[in-house]
N, C-alpha and C positions, 0 to 999 in steps of 0.2 A: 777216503775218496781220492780220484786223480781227476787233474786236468788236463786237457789238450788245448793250444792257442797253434790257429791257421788263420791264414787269408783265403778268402776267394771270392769272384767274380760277383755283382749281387744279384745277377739273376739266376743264380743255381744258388742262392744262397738256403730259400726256404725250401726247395725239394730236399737237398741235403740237409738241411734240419728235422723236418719228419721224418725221414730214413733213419737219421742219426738216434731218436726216438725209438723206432721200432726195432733198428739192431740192438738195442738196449742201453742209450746212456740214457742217464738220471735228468740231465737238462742240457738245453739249448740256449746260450746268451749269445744275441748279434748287435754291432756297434758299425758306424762307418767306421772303416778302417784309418782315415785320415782323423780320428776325432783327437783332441788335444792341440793339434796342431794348428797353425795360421789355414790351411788350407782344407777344415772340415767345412762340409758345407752344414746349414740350419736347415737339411729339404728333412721330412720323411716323402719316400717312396709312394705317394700317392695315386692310386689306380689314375692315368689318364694321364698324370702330370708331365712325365716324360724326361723330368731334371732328378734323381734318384742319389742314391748311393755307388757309385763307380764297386767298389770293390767291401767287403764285409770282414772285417776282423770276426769270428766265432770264438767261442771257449766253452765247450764240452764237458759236462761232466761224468763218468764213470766208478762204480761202485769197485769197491777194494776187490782183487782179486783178475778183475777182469782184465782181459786183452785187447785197453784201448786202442790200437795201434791198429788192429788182422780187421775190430769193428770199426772203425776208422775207413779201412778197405772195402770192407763189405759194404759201406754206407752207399761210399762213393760209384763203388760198382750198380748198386739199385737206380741211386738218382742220374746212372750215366754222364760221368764230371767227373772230371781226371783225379787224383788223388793229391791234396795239399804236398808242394816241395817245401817250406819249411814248415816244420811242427815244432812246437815250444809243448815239451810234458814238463810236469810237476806234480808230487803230493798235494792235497789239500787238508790242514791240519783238522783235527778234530776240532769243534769248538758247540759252543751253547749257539746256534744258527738262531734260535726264538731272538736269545737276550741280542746277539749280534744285530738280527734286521732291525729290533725296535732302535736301539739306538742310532739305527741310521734317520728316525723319525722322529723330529722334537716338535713342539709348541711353532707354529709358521705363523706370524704375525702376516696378513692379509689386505687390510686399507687402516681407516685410522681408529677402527671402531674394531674390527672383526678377526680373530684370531681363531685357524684351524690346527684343533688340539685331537692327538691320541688319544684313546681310551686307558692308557698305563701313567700319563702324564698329568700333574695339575695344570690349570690355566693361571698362566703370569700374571693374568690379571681378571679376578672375579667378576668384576663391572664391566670389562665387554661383551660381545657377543661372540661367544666361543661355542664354538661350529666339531662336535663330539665325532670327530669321525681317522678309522683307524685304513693302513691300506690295505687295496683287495685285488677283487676280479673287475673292478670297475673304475676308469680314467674318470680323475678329479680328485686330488686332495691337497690341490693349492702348492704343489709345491711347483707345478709345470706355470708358465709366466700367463698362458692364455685363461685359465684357471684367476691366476689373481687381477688380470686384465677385468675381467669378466665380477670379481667381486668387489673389485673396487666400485667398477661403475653402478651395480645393485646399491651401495651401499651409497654412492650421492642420487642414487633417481627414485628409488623406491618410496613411494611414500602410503601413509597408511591406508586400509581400504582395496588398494591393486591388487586385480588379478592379470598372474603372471603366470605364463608359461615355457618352460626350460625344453627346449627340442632339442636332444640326445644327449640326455640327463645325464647318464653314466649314473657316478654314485649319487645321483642328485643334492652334489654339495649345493648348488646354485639357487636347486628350490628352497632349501633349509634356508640359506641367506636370505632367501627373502621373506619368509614367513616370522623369519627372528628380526625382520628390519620393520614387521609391520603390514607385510602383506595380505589381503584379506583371505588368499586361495593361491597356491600356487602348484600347477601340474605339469609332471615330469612324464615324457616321452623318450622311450628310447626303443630300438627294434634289436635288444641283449634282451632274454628272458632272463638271464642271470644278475646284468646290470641292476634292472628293473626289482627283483628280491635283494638286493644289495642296497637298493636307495632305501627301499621302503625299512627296513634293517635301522638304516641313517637317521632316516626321520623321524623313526620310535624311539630310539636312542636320544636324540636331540629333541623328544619331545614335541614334536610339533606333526601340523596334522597337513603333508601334503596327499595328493594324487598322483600315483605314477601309471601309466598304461602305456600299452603296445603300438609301437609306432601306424598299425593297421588299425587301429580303431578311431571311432571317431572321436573330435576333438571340440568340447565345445563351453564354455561359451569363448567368447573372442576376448583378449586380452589387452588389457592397459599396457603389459611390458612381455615381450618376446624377447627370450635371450637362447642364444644358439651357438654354442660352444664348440666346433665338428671339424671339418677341412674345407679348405677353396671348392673345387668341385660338387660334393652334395649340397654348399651351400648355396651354390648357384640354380641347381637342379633342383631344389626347395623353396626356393623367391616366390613364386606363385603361391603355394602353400603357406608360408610364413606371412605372407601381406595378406593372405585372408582369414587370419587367425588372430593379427592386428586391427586393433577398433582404429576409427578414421580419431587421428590427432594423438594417435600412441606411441610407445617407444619400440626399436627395436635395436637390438645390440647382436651383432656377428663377432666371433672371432674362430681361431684356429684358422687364421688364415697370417700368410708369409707376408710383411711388407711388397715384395716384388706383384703379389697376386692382388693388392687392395683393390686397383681401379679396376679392372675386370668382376670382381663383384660389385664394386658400387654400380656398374653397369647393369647387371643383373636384378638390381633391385631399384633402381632410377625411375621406371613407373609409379610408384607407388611412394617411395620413400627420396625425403631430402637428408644427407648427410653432415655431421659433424664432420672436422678435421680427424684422421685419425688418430688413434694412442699407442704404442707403442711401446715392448718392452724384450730383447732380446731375439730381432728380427720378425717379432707377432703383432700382429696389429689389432685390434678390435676397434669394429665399425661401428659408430651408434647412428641411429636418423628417427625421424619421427617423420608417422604418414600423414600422409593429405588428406584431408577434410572430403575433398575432390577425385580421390586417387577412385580408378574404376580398373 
């Protein structure tokens, strides 16, 4: 295989990725271009946000043989976006790519009890609660900060008996954690059809017996703990729906949301919910509060 390393613009970044796609490379990796540096920013590019990625490092890949370079041209010509002035090519050596990504993946110790372990890997420690889940098509496997934000706090609030619901379950790490912390019921939503077969995958694997269903269906009964894992925006656009899926005197936990965006959602959910100080880990914050007895 070869690669190609460019910069460009990041709003022509995903048009020229699907292009780059359909002329025929193998794959598309995009990164801010500043990343490493003092000067990356911690945004993803969220619909509405407005604060993005200025510019996108890419790197291409291309099967042997081929004229990355003319498809390179041709990409750019489809997506209308000028052609990269510096290109970095290189080979990409053969190698075992299974054995290479697994060991990009070990044992992630989680809070103080809960440990998310591969499927190729033993757990470091038999006696915690080790959460069997390997990477996929589906965000969540503890290794992103909002992710262990989010299990940590399951792991001081959950107590036995609760029903919990995970709103945009992804691989429904979150509902696992709580069903192994004690939870009586715990259902995962997400609006990924693939997600959704990826949780439910998790949760057979890990033994335990949650519920995962389509973000369109309905949802019911009301829950002692809501946790919502997602970005600033939906989770605002979801306060109304999240506080009435919260029994009065429940919990509910946000994250996937940036330090700078906290108070703008605690805003959003101030009707209904009084908040904790937030938590914090790597510019991500997660929000907990518990509702009002009184909240209408």
């Amino acid at each position: 295989m070869k690669s190609l390393r460019f910069e460009i613009d990041a709003g022509h970044a995903e048009r020229l990725g699907d292009c780059l796609i359909a002329a025929g490379a193998l794959s598309v990796a995009s990164e801010d271009a500043l990343a490493g540096t003092p000067a990356e920013l911690p945004w993803f590019d969220e619909p509405g946000e407005g604060r993005g990625w200025q510019r996108v490092r890419m790197e291409v890949l291309f099967a042997d043989g081929a004229d990355e370079k003319a498809l390179l041209r041709l990409a750019c010509a489809a997506a209308g976006v000028a052609p990269a002035l510096e290109i970095s090519a290189q080979p990409v050596p053969d190698q075992d790519w299974v054995r290479a990504t697994r060991l990009q993946f070990t044992p992630l110790r989680a809070g103080e009890r809960i440990w998310v372990v591969p499927s190729w890997c033993a757990p470091p420690d038999a006696r915690a609660i080790n959460i069997v889940l390997d990477p996929g098509l589906a965000f969540g496997t503890g290794s992103h900060a909002t992710t262990r934000l989010c299990l940590r706090w399951l792991e001081r609030n959950v107590r036995r008996g609760d029903v919990v619901l995970d709103y945009g379950c992804g691989s429904g790490i979150l509902a696992i954690a709580a069903m192994k912390l004690g939870a009586a019921k715990a259902t995962g939503v997400d609006i990924d059809p693939p997600a959704l077969a990826a949780a439910a995958q998790n949760a057979a694997r890990n033994r335990v017996a949650c519920e995962f269903i389509d973000a369109a269906a309905p949802i019911a009964p009301m829950a002692d703990i809501v946790i919502a894992n997602i970005l600033a925006n939906p989770l605002q656009v979801l306060a109304p729906l999240l506080a009435a899926r919260t029994r009065p005197g429940g919990c509910i936990a946000l994250s996937g949301i940036l330090e700078p965006q906290a108070e703008e959602v605690v805003r959003a959910y101030a009707r209904w919910f009084g908040f904790e100080p937030p938590e914090a880990e790597e510019g991500w914050v997660l929000l907990a509060g518990r509702r009002s007895d009184t909240a209408c």
